[in-house]
Structures are given as structure tokens and as C-alpha cells.
N, C-alpha and C positions, 0 to 999 in steps of 0.2 A: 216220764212216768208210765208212758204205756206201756213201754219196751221192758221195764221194770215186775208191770203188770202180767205180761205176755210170760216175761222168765220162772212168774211165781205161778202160774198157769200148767207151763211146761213142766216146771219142779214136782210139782204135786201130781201130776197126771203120770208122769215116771215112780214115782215113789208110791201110789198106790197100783200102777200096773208091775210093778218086780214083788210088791209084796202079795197081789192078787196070785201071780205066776206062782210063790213060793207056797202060798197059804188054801187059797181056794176060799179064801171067808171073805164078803165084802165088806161085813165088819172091823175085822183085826187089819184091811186093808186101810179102810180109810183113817182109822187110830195111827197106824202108820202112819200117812200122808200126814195128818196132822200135826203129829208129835217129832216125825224127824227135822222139819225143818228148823223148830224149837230149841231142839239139841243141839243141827248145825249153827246156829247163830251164838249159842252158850260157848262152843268148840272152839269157832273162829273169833270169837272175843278172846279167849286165853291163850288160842296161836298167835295172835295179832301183841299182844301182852309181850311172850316169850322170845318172840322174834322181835322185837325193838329190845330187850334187853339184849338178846345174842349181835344184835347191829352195835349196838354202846360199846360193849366189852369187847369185841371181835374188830372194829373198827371196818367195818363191810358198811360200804357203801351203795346203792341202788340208785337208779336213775326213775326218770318218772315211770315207767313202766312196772315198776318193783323188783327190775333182777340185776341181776350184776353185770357189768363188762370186763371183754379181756381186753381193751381199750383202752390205750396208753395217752391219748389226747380224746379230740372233740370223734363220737362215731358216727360215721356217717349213715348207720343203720338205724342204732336206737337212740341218736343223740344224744348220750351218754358222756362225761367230760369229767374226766379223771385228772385229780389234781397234781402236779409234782412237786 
């Protein structure tokens, strides 16, 4: 949880200093910080959506990591274990 806490710290401390950099308002900066990470969480719910339908019909596979391998057996990289 803290590490959690630490990333949502870090998120918002970046997204109100690029909008501070762009805007000069500290206002329209912290409406920023507040509202982008709002948005990404609506974004990544509907990528997350799209991408399990493209995995269903595309028949792509991922490993626990969430990417794919060029690995024809067990990998000894990302543990990866492609069926035949």
C-alpha cells in the first residue's frame, strides 16, 4: 500500500508540474492533477475491455508478465510456456 501510495504522490506531483510548465496557473494546474488521473483510470478500464477481446479473437497469448513470447517452449527469461 505504501508503494502504491508513494506512485499516486509521484503521479500527481508530475501532472501538476507539466501542466504548471505549460499553464503558469496554479489553479488550471491542480484541476489537472486532479482530473487526469480520473480520466486515466476511465482510459485503462476500456483498454483493458479491448485488449481481452483482441486476446479472444486473435488467440495471443501472454505470460504472467502481460506480453508475449517468441518462445517455442518453457523461457527461461520471462517464464513463458507456449503450448504445441
Amino acid at each position: 500500500m505504501i508503494k502504491t501510495m508513494t506512485f499516486a504522490i509521484l503521479h500527481f506531483a508530475t501532472a501538476f508540474s507539466v501542466a504548471y510548465i505549460l499553464t503558469g496557473s496554479i489553479g488550471i494546474s491542480s484541476a489537472v492533477a486532479l482530473v487526469e488521473p480520473l480520466a486515466n483510470t476511465v482510459v485503462f478500464y476500456f483498454h483493458e475491455q479491448a485488449w481481452r477481446r483482441y486476446e479472444k479473437y486473435s488467440g495471443l497469448t501472454l505470460n504472467q508478465y502481460g506480453v508475449t513470447s517468441p518462445c517455442r517452449t518453457i523461457c527461461t527469461v520471462c517464464g513463458f510456456v507456449a503450448l504445441s
